[in-house]
C-alpha positions as CSV (number, residue, x, y, z in Angstrom):
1,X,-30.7,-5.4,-51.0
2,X,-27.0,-4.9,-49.4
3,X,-25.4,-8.0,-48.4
4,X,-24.6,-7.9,-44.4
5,X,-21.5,-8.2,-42.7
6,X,-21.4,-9.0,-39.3
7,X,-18.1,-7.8,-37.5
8,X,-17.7,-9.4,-33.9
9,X,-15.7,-6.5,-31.9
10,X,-14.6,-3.1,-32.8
11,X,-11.6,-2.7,-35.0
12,X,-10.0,0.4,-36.9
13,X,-12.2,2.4,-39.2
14,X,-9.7,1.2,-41.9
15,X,-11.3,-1.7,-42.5
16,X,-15.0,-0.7,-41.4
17,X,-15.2,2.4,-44.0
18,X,-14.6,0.3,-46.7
19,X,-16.9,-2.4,-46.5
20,X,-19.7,0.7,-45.3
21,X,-19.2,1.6,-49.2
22,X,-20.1,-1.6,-50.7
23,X,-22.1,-3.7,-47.7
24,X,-24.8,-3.3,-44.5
25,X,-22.2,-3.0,-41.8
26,X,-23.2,-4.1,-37.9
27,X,-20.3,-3.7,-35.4
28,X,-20.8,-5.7,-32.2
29,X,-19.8,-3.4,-29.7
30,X,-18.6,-5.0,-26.6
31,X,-14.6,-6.3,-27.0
32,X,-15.9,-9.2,-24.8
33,X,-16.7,-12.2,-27.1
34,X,-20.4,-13.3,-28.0
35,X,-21.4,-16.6,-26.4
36,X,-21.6,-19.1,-29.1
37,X,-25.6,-19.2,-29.3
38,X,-25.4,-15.3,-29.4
39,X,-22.7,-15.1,-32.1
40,X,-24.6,-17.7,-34.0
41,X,-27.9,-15.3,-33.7
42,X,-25.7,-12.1,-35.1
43,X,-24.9,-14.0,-37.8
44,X,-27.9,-15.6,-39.0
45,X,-28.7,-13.8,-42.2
46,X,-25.2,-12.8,-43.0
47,X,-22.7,-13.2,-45.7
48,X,-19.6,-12.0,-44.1
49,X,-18.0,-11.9,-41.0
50,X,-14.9,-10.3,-39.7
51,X,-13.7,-12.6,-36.3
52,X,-10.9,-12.3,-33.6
53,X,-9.0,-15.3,-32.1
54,X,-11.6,-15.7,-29.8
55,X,-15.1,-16.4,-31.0
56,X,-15.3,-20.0,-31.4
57,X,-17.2,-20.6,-35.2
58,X,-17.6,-24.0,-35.8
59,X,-19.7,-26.4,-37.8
60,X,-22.6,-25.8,-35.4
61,X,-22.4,-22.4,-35.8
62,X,-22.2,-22.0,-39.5
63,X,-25.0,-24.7,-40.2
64,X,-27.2,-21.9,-37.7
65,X,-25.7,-19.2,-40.8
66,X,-26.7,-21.0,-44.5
67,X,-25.8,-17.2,-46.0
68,X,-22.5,-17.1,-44.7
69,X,-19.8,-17.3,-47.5
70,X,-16.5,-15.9,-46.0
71,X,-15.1,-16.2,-42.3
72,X,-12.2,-13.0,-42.3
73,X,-10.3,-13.3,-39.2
74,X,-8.9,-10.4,-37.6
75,X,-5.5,-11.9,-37.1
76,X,-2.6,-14.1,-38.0
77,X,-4.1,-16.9,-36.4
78,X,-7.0,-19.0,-37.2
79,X,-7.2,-21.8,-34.7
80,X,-10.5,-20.4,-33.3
81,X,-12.4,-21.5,-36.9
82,X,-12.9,-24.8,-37.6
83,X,-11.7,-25.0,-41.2
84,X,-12.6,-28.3,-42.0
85,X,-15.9,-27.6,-41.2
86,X,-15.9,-24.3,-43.1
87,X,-14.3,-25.9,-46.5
88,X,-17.3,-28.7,-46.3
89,X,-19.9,-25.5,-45.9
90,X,-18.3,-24.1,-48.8
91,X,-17.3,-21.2,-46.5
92,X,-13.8,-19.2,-47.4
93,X,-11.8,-18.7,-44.2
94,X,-8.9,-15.9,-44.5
95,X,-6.5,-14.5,-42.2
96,X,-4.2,-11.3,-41.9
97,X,-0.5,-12.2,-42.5
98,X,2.5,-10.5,-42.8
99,X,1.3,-7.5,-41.5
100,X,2.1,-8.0,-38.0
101,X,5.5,-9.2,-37.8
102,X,7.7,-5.9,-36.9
103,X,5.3,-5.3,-34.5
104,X,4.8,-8.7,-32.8
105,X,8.7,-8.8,-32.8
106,X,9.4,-5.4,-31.9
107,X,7.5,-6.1,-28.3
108,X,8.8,-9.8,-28.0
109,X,12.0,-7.5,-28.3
110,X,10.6,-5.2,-25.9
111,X,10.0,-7.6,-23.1
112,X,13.8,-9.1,-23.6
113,X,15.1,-5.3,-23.1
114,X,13.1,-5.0,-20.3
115,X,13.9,-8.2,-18.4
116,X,17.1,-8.2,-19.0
117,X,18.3,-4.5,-17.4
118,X,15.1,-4.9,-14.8
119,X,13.4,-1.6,-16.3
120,X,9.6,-2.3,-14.4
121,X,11.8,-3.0,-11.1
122,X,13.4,0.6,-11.8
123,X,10.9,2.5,-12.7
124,X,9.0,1.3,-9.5
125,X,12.2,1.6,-7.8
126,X,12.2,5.7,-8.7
127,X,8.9,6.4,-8.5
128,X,8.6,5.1,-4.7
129,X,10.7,7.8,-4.1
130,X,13.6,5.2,-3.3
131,X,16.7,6.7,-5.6
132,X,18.8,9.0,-3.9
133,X,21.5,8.7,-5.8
134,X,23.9,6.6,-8.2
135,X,25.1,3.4,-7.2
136,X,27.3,0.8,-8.3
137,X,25.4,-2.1,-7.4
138,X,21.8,-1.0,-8.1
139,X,19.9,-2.8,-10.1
140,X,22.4,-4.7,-12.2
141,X,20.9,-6.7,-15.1
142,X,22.5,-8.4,-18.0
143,X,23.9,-7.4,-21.3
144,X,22.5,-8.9,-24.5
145,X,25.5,-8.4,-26.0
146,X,27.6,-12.1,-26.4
147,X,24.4,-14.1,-25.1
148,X,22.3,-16.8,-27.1
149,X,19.1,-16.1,-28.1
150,X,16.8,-19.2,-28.9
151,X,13.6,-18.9,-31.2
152,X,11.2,-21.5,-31.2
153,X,9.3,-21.0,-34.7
154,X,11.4,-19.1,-37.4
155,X,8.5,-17.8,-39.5
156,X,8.3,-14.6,-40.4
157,X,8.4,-12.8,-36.8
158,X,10.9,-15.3,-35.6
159,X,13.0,-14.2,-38.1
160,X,12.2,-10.4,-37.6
161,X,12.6,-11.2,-33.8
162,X,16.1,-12.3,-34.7
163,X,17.5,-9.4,-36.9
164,X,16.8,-7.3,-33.8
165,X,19.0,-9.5,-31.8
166,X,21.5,-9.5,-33.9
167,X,21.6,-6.0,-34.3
168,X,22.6,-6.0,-30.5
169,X,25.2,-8.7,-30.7
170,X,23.7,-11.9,-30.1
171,X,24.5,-15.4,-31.1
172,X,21.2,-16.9,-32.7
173,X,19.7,-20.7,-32.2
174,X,16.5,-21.7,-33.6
175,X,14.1,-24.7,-33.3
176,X,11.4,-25.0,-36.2
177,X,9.9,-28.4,-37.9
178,X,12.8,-28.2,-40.3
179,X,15.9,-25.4,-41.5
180,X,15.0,-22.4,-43.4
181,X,16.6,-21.9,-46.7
182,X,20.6,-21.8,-46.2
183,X,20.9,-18.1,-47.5
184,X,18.1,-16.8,-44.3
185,X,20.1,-18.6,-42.0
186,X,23.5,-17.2,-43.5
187,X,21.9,-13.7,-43.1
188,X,20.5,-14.4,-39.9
189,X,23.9,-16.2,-38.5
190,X,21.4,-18.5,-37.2
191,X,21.8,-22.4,-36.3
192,X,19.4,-24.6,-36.4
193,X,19.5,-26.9,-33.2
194,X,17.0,-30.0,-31.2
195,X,14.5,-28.0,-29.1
196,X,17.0,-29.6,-26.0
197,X,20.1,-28.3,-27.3
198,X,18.1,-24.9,-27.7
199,X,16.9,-24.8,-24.4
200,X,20.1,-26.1,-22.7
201,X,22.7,-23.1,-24.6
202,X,20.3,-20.1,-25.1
203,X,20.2,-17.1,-22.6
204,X,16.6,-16.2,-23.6
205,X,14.3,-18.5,-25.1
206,X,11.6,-16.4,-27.3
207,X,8.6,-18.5,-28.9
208,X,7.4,-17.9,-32.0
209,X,5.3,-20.7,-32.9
210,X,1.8,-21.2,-33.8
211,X,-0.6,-22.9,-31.5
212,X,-1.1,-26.3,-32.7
213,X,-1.4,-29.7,-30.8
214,X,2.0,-30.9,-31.3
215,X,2.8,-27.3,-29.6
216,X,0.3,-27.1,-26.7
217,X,2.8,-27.0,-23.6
218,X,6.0,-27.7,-25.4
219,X,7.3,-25.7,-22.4
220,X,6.7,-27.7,-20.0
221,X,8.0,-28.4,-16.3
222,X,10.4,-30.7,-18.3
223,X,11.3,-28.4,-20.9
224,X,11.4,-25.4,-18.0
225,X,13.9,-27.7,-16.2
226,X,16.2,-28.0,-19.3
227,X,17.1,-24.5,-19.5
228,X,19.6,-22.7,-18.1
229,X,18.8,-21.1,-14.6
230,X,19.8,-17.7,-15.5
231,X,17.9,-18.0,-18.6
232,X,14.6,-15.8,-19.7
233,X,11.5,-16.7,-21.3
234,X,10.0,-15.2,-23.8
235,X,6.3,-15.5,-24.7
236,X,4.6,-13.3,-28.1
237,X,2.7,-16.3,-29.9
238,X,0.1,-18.3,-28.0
239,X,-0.3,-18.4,-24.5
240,X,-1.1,-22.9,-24.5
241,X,2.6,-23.2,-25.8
242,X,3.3,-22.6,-22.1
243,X,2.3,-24.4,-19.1
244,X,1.7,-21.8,-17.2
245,X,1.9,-23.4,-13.7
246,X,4.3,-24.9,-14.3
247,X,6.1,-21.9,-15.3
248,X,5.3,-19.7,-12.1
249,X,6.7,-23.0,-9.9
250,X,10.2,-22.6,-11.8
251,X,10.2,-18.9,-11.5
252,X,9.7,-18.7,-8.1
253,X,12.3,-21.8,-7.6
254,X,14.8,-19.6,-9.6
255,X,15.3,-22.6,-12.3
256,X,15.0,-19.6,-14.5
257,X,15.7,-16.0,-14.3
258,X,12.6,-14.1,-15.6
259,X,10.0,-14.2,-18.1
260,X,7.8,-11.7,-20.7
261,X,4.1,-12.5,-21.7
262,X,2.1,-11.3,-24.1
263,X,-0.1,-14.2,-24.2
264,X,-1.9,-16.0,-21.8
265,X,-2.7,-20.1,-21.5
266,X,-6.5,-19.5,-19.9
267,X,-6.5,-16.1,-21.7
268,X,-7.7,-13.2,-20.6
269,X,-6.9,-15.2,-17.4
270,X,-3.8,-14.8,-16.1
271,X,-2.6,-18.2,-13.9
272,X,-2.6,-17.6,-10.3
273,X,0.9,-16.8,-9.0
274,X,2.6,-15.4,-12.2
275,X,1.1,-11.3,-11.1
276,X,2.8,-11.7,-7.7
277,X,6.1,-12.6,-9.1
278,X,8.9,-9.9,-9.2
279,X,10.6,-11.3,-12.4
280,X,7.8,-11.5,-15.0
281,X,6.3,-8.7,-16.9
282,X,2.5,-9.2,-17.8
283,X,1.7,-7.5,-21.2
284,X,-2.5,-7.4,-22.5
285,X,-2.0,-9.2,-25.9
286,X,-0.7,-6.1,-27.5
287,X,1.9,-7.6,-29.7
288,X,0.4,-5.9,-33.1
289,X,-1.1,-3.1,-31.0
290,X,0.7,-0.1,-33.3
291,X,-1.8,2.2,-35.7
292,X,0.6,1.0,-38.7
293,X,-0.6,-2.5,-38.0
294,X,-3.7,-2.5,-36.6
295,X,-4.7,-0.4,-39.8
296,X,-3.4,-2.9,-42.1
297,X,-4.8,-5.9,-40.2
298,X,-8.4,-4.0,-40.5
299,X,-7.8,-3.2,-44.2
300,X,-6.5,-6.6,-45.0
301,X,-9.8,-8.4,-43.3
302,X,-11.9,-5.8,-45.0
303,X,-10.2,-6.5,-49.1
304,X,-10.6,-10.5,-48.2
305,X,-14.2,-9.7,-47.6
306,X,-15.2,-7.5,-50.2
307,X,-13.2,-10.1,-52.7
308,X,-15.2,-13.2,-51.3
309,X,-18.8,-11.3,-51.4
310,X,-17.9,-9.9,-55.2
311,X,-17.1,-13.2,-56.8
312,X,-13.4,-13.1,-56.3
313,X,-10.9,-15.3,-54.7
314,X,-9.6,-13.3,-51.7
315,X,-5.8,-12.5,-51.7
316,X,-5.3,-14.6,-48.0
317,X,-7.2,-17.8,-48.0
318,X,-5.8,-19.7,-45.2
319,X,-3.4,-22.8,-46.7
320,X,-6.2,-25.4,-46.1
321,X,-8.7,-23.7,-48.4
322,X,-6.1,-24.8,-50.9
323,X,-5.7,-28.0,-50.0
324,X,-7.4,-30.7,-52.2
């Protein structure tokens, strides 16, 4: 009898075809997440299981699934597993890294473009039938060109994130939990600064970090007050690195100039206040959304699953399943 894998949401084929050769495949249909008790039903009786950031598997869970032997999240991110509980279990956990990061930065890049020279406000602008005609002072924005860009997180997509804005000129700060390796930062022209020193010099702030307690709300109403008042904000990684509210209070002060989301605190919530503001753009969590990397992502959870359920070691164990 074929193993089963159980994968919670529809993903690309990619990933789906290949496992159909070797394994009895059941796609959950709905992109909305299984309740707990329901995911924990779906499960019961299989091996495998490919997740997204947002069904919650924890010890409760896998002691509902004794088959279960490998946990392949669908993304970079595996804060919705609890690993701990997994490695006691004897459960591999596995992510999807690397294969996201041009993407991921390409829209952090996106929303700093689009910000910057008011592009939403425009487009709106032309097709209320409102342009009749150049004008000097129309919709000024500001150059990249000269400014400071602040990453918080220099990782791989912070560090992608930054090529691109250095391609167009900028100056580059960062703020990680210690220097890259000298020759990065030489290549990157980058400095490595306090988080306050970062927020008070940088034109844009982009965050790059992953979600962790020591980063839940690291922009704050404190931090938010530290930056510059024409300064942007720049959100690609997880949504609890921001507080929110706090957020939509200094936008609509004007402590800071504007701000891009991809990611949401109370996601898919969006906090009340930050849709009715003029100088935010709103994004659906599409930072990997290209076919090159939602392809790969798919493969990727697919090969860490077929490696686990064939005796193997998959290639991405998450860095605790290491750990001694």
């Amino acid at each position: 009898m074929k193993e089963i894998v159980f994968i919670a949401h529809p993903i690309p084929e990619t990933g789906i075809d290949r496992l159909r050769e070797r394994f009895e495949v059941s796609v959950h249909p709905d992109i909305r997440p299984l309740e707990t008790p329901a995911l924990a039903e779906k499960l019961a009786g299989c091996s495998g299981v490919i997740s997204l950031l947002c069904d919650r598997i924890d010890g409760a869970v896998m002691d509902r699934c004794p088959q279960l032997k490998i946990i392949a999240n669908h993304a970079v991110g595996y804060e919705n597993i609890d690993v701990a509980a997994a490695k006691k279990r004897g459960i591999l956990v596995t992510n999807t890294p690397g294969v996201l990061t041009a993407a991921t930065a390409e829209i952090a890049f996106a929303l700093l473009i689009t910000l910057t020279r008011r592009i939403i406000e425009a487009d709106r602008f032309t097709r209320a039938g409102r342009f009749i005609g150049w004008d000097p002072l129309l919709l000024r924005g500001d150059e990249l060109a000269g400014r400071t860009l602040g990453i918080i997180g220099m990782g791989r997509i912070g560090q992608d994130m930054a090529r691109k804005c250095r391609a167009f000129d900028m100056r580059i700060l960062y703020h990680n939990r210690g220097p890259v390796d000298p020759e990065t930062e030489r290549a990157l022209s980058a400095e490595y600064v306090s988080l306050d020193d970062l927020l008070a010099r940088s034109d844009a702030v982009s965050i790059h970090a992953p979600s962790t307690p020591e980063t839940r709300h690291l922009i704050d109403a404190g931090a938010l007050e530290k930056m510059k008042p024409g300064a942007y904000l720049i959100n690609t990684a997880r949504g609890d690195i921001v507080h929110e509210a706090a957020l939509a209070d200094a936008l609509a002060a004007g402590k800071i100039k504007g701000a891009g989301l991809d990611v949401y605190e109370f996601e898919p919530k969006v906090t009340r206040g930050l849709p009715d503001l003029e100088n935010v753009v709103l994004l659906p969590h599409i930072g990997s959304a290209t076919h090159e990397a939602r392809d790969r992502m798919s493969a990727m959870a697919a090969d860490n699953v077929i490696a686990a359920l064939t005796g193997r070691t998959p290639p991405n164990l998450v860095p605790e399943m290491t750990e001694r």
